[in-house]
C-alpha positions in Angstrom: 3.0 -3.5 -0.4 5.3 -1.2 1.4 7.3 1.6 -0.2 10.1 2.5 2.3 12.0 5.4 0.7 15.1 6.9 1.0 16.8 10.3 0.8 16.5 11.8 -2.3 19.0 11.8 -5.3 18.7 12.8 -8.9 19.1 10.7 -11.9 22.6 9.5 -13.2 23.3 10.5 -16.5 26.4 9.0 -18.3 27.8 9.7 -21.9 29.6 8.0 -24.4 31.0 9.2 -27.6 31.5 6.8 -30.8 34.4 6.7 -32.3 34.3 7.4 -36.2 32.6 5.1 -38.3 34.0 3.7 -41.6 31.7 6.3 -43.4 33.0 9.0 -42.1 36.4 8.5 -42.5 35.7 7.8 -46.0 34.6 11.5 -46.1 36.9 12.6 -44.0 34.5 14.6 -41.8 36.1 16.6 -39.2 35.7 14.0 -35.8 37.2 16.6 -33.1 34.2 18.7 -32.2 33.4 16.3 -29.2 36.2 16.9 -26.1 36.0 14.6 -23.4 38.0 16.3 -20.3 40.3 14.1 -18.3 38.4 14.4 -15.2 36.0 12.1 -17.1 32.8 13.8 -16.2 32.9 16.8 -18.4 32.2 17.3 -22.2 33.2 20.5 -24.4 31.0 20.4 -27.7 32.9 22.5 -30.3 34.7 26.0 -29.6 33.3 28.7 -27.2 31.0 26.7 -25.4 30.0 26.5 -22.3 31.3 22.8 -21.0 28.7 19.8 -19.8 28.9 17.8 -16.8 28.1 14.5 -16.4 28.3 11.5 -13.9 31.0 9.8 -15.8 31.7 9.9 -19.5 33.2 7.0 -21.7 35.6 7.6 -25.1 36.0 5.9 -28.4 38.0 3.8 -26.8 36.1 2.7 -24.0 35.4 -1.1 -22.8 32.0 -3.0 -22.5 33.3 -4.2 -19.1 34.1 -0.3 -18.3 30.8 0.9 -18.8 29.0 -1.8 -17.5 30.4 -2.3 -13.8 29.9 2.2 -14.0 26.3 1.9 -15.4 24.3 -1.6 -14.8 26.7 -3.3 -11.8 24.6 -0.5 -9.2 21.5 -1.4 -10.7 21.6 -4.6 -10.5 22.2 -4.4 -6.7 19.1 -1.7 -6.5 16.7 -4.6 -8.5 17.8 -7.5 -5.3 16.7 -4.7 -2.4 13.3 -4.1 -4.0 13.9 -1.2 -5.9 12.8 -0.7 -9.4 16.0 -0.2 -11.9 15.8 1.9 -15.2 18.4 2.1 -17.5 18.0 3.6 -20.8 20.2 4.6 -23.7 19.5 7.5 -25.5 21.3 9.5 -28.6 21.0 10.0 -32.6 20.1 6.9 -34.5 24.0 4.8 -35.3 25.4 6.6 -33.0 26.0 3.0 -31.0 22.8 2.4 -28.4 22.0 -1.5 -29.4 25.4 -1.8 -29.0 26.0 -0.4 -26.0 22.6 -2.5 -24.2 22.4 -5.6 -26.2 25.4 -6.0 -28.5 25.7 -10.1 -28.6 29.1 -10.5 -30.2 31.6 -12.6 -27.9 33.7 -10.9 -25.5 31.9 -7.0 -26.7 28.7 -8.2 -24.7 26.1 -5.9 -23.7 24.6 -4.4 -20.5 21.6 -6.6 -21.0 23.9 -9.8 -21.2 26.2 -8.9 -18.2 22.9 -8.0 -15.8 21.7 -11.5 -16.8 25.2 -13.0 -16.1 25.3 -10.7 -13.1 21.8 -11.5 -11.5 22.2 -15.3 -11.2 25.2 -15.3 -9.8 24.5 -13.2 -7.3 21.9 -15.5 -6.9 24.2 -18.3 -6.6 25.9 -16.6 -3.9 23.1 -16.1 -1.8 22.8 -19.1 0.3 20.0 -17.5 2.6 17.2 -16.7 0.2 14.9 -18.5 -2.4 14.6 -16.7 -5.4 11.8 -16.6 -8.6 13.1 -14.4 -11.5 10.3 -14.0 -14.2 10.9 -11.8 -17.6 8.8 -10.0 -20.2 10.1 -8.2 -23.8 7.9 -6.2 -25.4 8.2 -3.4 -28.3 6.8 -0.5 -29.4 6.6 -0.4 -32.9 4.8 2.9 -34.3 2.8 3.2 -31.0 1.5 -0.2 -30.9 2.8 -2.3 -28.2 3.7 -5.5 -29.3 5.1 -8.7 -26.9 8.1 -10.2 -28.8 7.7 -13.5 -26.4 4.4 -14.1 -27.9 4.1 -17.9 -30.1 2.8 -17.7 -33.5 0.2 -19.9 -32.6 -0.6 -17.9 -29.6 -4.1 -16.5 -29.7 -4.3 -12.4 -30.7 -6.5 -10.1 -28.4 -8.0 -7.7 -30.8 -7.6 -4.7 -28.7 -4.3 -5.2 -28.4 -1.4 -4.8 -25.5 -3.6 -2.5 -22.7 -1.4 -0.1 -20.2 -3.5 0.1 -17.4 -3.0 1.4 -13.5 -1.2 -1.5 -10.7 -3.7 -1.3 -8.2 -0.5 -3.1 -6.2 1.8 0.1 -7.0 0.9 3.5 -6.5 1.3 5.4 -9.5 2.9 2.1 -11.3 1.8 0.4 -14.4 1.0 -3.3 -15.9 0.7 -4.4 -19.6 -2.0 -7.0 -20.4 -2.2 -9.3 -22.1 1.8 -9.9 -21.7 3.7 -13.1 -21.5 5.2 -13.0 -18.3 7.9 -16.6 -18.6 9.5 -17.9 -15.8 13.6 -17.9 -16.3 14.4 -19.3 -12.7 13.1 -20.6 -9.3 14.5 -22.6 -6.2 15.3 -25.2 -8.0 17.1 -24.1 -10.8 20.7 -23.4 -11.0 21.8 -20.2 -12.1 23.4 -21.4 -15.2 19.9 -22.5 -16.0 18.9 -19.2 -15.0 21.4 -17.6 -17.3 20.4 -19.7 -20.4 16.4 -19.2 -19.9 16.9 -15.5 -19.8 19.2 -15.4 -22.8 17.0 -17.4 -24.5 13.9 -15.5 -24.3 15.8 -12.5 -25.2 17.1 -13.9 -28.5 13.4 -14.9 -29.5 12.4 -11.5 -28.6 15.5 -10.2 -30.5 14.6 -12.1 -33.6 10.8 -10.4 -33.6 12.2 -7.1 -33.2 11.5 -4.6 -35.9 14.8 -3.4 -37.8 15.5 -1.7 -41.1 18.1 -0.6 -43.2 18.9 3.8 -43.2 21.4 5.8 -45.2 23.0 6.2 -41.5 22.6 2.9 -40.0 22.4 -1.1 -42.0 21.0 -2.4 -39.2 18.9 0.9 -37.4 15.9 -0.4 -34.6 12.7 0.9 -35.8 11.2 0.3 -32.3 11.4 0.7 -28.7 12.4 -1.9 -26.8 11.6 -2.8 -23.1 13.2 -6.1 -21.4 12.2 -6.5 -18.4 13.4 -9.1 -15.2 11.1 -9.5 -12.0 13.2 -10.6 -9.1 11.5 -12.4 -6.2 13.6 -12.5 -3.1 12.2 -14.3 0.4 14.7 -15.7 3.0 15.0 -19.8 3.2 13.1 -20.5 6.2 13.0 -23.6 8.6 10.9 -25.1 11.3 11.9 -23.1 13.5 11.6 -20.0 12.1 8.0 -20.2 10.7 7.7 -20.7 14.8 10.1 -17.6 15.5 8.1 -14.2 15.6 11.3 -12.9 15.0 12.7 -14.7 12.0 12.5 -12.0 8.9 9.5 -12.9 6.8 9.8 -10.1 4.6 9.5 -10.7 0.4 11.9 -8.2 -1.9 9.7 -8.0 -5.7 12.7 -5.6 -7.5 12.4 -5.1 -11.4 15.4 -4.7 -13.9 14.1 -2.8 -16.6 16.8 -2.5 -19.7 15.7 -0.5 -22.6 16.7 0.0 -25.9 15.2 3.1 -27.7 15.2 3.7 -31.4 17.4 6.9 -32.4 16.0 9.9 -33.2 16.8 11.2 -36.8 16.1 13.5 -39.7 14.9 12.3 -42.8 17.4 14.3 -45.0 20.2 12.4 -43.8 18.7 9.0 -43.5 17.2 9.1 -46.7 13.9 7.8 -45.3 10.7 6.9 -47.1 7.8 5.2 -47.5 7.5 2.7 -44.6 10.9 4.2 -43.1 9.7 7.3 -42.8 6.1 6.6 -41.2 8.6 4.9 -38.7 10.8 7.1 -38.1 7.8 10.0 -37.5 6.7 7.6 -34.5 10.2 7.1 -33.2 10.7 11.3 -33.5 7.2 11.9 -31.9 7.5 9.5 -29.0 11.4 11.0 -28.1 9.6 14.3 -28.2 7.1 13.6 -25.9 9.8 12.0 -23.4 11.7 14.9 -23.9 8.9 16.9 -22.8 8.4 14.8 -19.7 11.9 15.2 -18.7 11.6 18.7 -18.9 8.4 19.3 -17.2 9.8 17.1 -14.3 12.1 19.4 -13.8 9.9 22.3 -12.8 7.2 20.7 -9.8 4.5 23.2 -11.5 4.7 22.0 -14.8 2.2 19.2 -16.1 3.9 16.2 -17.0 2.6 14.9 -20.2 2.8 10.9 -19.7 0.3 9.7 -21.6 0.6 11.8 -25.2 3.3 8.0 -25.6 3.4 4.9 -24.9 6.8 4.8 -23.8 6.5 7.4 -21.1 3.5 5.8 -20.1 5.4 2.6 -19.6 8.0 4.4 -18.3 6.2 6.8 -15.6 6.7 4.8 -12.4 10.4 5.2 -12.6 10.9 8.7 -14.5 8.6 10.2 -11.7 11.2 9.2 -9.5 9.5 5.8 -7.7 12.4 3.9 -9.3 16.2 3.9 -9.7 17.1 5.6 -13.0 20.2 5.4 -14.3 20.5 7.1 -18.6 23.6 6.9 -20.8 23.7 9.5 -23.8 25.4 8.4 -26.8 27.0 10.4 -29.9 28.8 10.6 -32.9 32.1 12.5 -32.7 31.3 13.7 -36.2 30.5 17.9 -37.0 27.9 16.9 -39.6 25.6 15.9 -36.5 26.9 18.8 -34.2 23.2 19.7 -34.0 22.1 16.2 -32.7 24.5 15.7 -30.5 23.8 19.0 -29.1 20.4 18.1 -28.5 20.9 14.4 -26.6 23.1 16.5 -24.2 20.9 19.5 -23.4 18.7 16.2 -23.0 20.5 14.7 -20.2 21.6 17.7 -18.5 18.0 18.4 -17.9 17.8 14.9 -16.8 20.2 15.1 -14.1 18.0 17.9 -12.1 15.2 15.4 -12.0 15.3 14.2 -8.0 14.4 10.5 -7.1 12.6 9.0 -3.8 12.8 6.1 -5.4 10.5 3.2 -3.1 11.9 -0.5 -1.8 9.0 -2.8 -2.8 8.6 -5.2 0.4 5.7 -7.6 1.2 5.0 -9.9 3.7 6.5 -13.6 2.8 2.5 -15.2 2.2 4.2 -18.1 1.7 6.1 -18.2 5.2 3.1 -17.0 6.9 0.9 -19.8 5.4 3.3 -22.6 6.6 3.8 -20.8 10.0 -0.4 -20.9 10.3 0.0 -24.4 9.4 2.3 -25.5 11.6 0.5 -24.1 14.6 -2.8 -25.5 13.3 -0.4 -29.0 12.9 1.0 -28.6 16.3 -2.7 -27.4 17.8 -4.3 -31.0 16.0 -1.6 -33.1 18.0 -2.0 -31.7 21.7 -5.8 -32.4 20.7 -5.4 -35.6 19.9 -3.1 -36.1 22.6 -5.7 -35.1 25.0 -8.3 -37.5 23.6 -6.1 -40.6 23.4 -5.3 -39.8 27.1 -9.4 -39.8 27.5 -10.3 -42.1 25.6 -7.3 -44.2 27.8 -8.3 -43.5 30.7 -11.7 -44.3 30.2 -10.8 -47.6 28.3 -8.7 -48.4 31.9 -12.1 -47.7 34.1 -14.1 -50.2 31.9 -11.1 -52.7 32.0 -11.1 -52.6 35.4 -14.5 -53.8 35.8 -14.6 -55.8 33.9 -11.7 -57.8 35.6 -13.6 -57.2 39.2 -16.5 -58.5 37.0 -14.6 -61.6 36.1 -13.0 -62.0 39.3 -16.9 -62.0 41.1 -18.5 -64.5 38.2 -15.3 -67.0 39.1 -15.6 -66.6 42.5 -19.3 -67.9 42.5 -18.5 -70.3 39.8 -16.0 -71.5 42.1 -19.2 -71.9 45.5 -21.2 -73.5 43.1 -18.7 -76.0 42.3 -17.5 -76.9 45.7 -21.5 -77.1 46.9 -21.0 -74.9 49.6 -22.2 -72.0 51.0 -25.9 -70.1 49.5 -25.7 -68.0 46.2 -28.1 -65.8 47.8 -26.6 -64.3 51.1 -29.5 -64.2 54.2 -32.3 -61.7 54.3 -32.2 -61.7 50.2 -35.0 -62.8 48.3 -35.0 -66.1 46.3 -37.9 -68.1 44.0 -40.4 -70.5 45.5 -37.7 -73.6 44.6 -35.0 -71.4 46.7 -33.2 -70.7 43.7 -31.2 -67.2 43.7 -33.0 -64.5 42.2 -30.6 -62.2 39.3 -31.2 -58.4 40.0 -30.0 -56.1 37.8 -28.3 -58.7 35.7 -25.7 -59.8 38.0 -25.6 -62.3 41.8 -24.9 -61.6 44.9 -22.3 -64.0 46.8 -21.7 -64.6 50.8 -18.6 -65.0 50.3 -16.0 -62.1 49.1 -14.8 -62.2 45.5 -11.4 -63.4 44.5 -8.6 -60.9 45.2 -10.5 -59.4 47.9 -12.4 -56.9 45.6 -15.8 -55.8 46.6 -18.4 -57.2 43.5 -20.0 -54.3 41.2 -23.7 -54.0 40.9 -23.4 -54.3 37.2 -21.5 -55.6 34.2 -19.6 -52.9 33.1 -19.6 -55.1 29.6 -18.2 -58.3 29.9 -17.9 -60.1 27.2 -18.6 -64.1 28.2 -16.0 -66.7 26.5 -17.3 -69.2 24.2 -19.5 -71.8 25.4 -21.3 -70.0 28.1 -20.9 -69.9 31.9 -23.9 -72.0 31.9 -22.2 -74.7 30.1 -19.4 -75.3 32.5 -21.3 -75.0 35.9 -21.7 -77.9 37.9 -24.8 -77.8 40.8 -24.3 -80.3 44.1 -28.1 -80.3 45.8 -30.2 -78.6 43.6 -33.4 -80.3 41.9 -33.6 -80.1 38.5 -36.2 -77.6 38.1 -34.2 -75.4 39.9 -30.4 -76.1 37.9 -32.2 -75.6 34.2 -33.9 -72.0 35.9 -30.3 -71.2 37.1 -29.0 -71.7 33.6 -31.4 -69.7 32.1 -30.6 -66.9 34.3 -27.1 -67.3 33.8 -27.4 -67.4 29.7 -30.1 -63.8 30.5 -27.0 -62.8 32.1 -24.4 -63.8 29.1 -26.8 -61.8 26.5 -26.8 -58.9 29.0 -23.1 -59.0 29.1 -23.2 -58.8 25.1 -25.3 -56.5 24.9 -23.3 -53.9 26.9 -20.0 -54.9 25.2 -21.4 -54.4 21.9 -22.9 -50.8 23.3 -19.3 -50.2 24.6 -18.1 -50.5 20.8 -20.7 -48.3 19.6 -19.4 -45.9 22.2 -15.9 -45.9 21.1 -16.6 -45.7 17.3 -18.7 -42.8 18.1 -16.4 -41.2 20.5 -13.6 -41.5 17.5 -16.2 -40.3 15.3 -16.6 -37.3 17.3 -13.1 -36.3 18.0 -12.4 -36.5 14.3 -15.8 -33.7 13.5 -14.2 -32.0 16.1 -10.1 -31.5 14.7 -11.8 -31.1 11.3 -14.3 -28.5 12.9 -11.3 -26.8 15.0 -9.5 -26.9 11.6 -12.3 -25.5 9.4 -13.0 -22.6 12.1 -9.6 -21.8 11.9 -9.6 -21.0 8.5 -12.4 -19.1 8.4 -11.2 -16.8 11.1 -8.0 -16.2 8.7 -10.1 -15.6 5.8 -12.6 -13.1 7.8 -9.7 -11.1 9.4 -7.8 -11.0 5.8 -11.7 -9.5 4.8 -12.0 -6.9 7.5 -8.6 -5.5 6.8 -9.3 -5.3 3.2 -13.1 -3.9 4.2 -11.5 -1.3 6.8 -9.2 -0.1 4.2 -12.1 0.4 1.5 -13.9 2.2 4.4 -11.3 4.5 4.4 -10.9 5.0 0.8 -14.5 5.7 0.7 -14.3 7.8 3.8 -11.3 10.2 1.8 -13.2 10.3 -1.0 -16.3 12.0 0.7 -14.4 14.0 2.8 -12.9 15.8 -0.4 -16.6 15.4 -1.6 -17.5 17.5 1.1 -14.6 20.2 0.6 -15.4 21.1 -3.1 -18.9 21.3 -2.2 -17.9 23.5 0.6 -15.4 25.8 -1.9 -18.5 25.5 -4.0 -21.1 26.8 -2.1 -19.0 29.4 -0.9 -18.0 30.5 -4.2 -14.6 29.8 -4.6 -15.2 27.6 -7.5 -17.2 28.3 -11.1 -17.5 25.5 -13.5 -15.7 26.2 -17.0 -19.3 26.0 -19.0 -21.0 28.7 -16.6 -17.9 31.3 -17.4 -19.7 34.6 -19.0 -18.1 36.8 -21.7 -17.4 40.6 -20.2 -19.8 42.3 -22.3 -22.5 39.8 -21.0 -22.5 41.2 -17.5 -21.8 44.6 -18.3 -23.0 46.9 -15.7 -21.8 49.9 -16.6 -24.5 53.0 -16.7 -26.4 53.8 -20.1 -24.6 55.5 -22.9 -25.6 58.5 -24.2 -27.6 58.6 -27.1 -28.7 55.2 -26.3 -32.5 54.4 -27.6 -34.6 52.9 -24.7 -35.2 49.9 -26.8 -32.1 49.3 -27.2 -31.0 49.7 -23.8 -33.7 47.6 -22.5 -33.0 44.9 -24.9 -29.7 44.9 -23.6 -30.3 44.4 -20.2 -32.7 41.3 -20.8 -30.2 39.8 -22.8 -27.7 40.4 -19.6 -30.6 39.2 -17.1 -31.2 36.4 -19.5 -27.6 35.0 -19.2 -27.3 35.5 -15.7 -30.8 33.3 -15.0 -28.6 31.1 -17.0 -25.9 31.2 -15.1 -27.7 30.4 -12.2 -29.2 27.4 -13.6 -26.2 25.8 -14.5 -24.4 26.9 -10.9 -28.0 25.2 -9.4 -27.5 22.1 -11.6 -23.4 21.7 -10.9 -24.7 22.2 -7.2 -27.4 19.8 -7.6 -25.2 16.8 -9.4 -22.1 17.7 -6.4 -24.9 16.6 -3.9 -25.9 13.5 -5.7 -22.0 12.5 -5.9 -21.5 13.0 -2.3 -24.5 11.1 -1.3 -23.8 8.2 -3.7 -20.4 8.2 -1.8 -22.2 8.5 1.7 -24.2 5.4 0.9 -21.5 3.7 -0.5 -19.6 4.1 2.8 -22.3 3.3 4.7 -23.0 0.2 2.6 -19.6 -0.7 3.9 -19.7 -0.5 7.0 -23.2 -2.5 7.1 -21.2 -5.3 5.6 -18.0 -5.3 7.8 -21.1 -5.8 11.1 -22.6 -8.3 9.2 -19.0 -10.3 8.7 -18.4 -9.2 12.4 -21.6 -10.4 13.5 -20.7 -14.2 11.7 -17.3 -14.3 12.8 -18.7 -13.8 16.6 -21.1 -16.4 15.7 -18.4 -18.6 14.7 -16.7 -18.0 17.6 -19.1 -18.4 19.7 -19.9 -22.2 18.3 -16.5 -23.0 18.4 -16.3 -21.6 22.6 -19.0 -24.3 22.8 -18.3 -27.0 21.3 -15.0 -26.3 23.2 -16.2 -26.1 26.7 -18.6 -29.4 25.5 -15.3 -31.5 25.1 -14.0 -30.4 28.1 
């Protein structure tokens, strides 16, 4: 897979302010520390503060429609050129999140609901490419991952959901085992694209943990992470499976929507019991993406990916490989002036983060196998071209005598009838009766052959008609000794004639025989000479892994031997190599006693520094013989795809 990047940018960071809830009207909480600027990018939070920037911010009164063609619609077009697409919602728990991805009331849709409406018909636009969009909706539910596609009856792997390293994507991630359910392919229609995805989403929906807070009726008590894999490859013809040309490239873009639980504090939800064992894992894992956000800010910080699962999930796009796009929410309410405060410092630091984000291109397998077929197709016909025009040919030549054949045999049918003339022409030999000897199964005649054509020494094949030549010959002069000997001859010469036709047959079965071992062989060869350069490219690049991998060998041991580097366990206290000259006062027992006991941790020391030195060697020659394991296996596939080769030149020059 390729990653083609492009110039830098940093993550887009919207916000959006609730307006006030029922609840706080009732109390009549003061609603006006929040100031949205006209300019719609900048927020003021309370008096005498400095004010925040943002990519665009959204009001009380803002529209579903509004935020989604400023948040999602760019996103959406990201996911069809191959990027990866992250958008996230992020702010204190009711402060309007769910709402904002995945709210599912009529004509307030969500995000999630407008990509979906979004995706297929931009699909059904497209009249160039073939499409395959798969989905997956999984939660994280008190750091457990949990698919919410999964059937009841489904069997349950007892270690659970696994994250573990792409070996596809650099740096990426894959969940297993996680249903992966296909939503739409070439021949679907995007409404039936639109309904699939919905569908799976409500099922997820339905599995998704939620419980009731003193701040929200209806508060997610898990992460959420839906997920849509677009397939894009270009409709290809004939023709352009032919055309080296023709674009053959495959786009794999992701659309990755989530929906985190909000962070609270347990004196104003009232949480407890199960609620509040929720609510610590929903605070811990917004802590630790907090703390990735930050240290991605500053290149010589760690950054802390795996203390969650969500960053963990997450990592590809927050380390800028993907297209990230946040939206901040809050309440306009003073009570949660503190909150509020804190989901913007949040995205402020966001917003420094700079993305390379990576296109995600492949070569269209599927093209490439139907071009290979083609020419395979197209190589089979000329091939059998060529032997029909053989095998033509060659039936012709055999026709042909065997019409001179016939011609001859009539010809002296024809003298034997009329009387005149000898069979046998002067200076030939005949029997003691003066009948005509047969040599090599066939007669010689005085007289030319019919049509002027000079007679073959042989048959060529003939097949006689039924009832025999002797049958229908009539002999003027000849004793009768001598007519039954000529009609033994002639039958000796009708079973000759059989015998060659029949060996003709044989010939041609076999010769069909032969050319189809050979198409199948040509075919076969072909195949393998795919399969072995697919396996010397994949053995090259391991070579070259391997190759790295001892060359920084090589380097630490180098740093190593030279000093540069001392392993953590062989570190020595200061007092333990204390050089400095003997007190005064000092007893000599005591002083001796102190320098063995400095001698004595400095011979261990050295043994450790001789064992660290001694393992470094065995790692870099396990690598060594690794590599050269290797390459002892790419010659041996080279020296059988030569031999192949080699056959097939062969069998190849053979036919010709």
């Amino acid at each position: 897979m390729s990653g083609k990047k492009r110039e830098a940018k940093t993550i887009q960071v919207f916000f959006r302010l609730r307006p006030p809830n029922g609840g706080e009207k009732e109390r009549k909480e003061n609603c006006n520390v929040v100031k949205l600027e006209k300019d719609q990018q900048t927020v003021i939070l309370g008096e005498n503060t400095n004010p925040y920037n943002f990519t665009k911010t959204f009001g009380g009164d803002s529209k579903q429609t509004d935020v989604f063609d400023n948040v999602a619609r760019k996103a959406v077009e990201d996911a069809f050129d191959g990027f990866h697409g992250l958008m996230f919602v992020y702010g204190q728990t009711g402060t309007g999140k769910t709402f904002t991805m995945s709210n599912q009331t009529k004509g307030q849709e969500g995000m999630l609901q407008r990509c979906v409406d979004l995706v297929f018909n931009k699909i059904k636009d497209d009249k160039s490419g073939d499409y395959e969009v798969n989905c997956t909706f999984i939660q994280i539910y008190q750091e457990v991952i949990e698919d919410l596609l999964r059937d009841k009856h489904d069997p349950v792997d007892k270690k659970g959901i696994m994250i573990r390293d792409d070996p596809n994507i650099e740096g990426g991630v894959y969940l297993s085992p996680v249903k992966q359910l296909n939503c739409y392919n070439s021949g679907s229609t995007a409404q039936e694209g639109i309904t699939n995805s919905l569908k799976m989403f409500h099922k997820g929906d339905s599995n998704r943990s939620v419980g009731s807070t003193a701040m929200n009726a209806v508060s997610s008590r898990s992460h959420t992470v839906f997920t849509l894999y677009i397939t894009r490859r270009n409709k290809m013809t004939e023709e352009d499976y032919d055309d080296d040309t023709a674009n053959k490239e495959e786009f794999n873009g992701r659309l990755i929507l989530v929906d985190l639980a909000g962070c609270e504090r347990q004196k104003k939800t009232g949480a407890g019991g199960e609620r509040l064992t929720e609510a610590n894992a929903i605070n811990g894992s917004l802590l630790v993406l907090g703390k990735c956000i930050k240290a991605l800010t500053d290149p010589r910080q760690f950054v802390p990916y795996r203390e969650s699962k969500l960053t963990r999930i997450l990592q590809y796009s927050l380390a800028g490989h993907g297209k990230t796009t946040i939206v901040i929410t809050a309440g306009p309410s003073e009570r949660n002036m503190d909150e509020t405060r804190s989901a913007i410092e949040f995205g402020q630091r966001a917003m420094t983060i700079k993305q390379q984000a990576k296109k995600h291109v492949e070569i269209d397998y599927k093209a490439l196998c139907k071009k290979l077929q083609a020419q395979l197709d197209s190589r089979g016909d000329v091939l059998n071209e060529q032997l029909k025009e053989e095998i033509k040919v060659d039936f012709e030549e055999q026709l042909n005598q065997k019409d001179e054949r016939i011609k001859f045999l009539e010809a002296e049918l024809s003298l034997y009838k009329t009387g005149g003339g000898s069979p046998v022409p002067g200076g030939q030999d005949s029997d003691e009766d003066g009948e005509p000897a047969a040599r090599g199964g066939g007669y010689s005649s005085s007289k030319p052959a019919a049509g002027g054509g000079a007679a073959p020494s042989g048959a060529g094949g003939l097949t006689v008609p039924s009832g025999g030549l002797a049958s229908k010959m009539s002999f003027t002069g000849m004793s009768s000794a001598g007519k039954e000997k000529y009609r033994q001859q002639m039958k000796g010469l009708e079973e000759k004639l059989d015998t060659k036709g029949h060996e003709i047959s044989s010939l041609k079965k076999e010769k069909l025989e032969l050319a189809r071992e050979k198409n199948d062989l040509d075919a076969r060869l072909q195949q393998k000479t795919y399969n072995m350069n697919i396996l010397a490219m994949k053995l090259q690049g391991d070579l070259r892994s391997k190759e790295e991998q001892l060359q920084k060998m090589q380097t630490a041991l180098l740093k190593l031997q030279k000093g540069d580097y001392v392993s953590p366990t062989a570190k020595l206290d200061a007092d333990d190599t204390d050089s400095s000259p003997r007190p005064d006062g000092m007893q000599d027992s005591d002083y001796i006693q102190k320098l063995q006991f400095a001698i004595r941790k400095m011979r261990e020391r050295e043994a450790m520094m001789t064992s660290y030195h001694e393992k470094a060697r065995e790692a870099i020659m396990y690598q060594a013989n690794k590599a050269e394991d290797l390459k002892e296996k790419l010659n041996r596939e080279s020296e059988k795809r030569r031999k192949v080769e080699d056959k097939y030149d062969k069998l190849k020059g053979r036919d010709r």
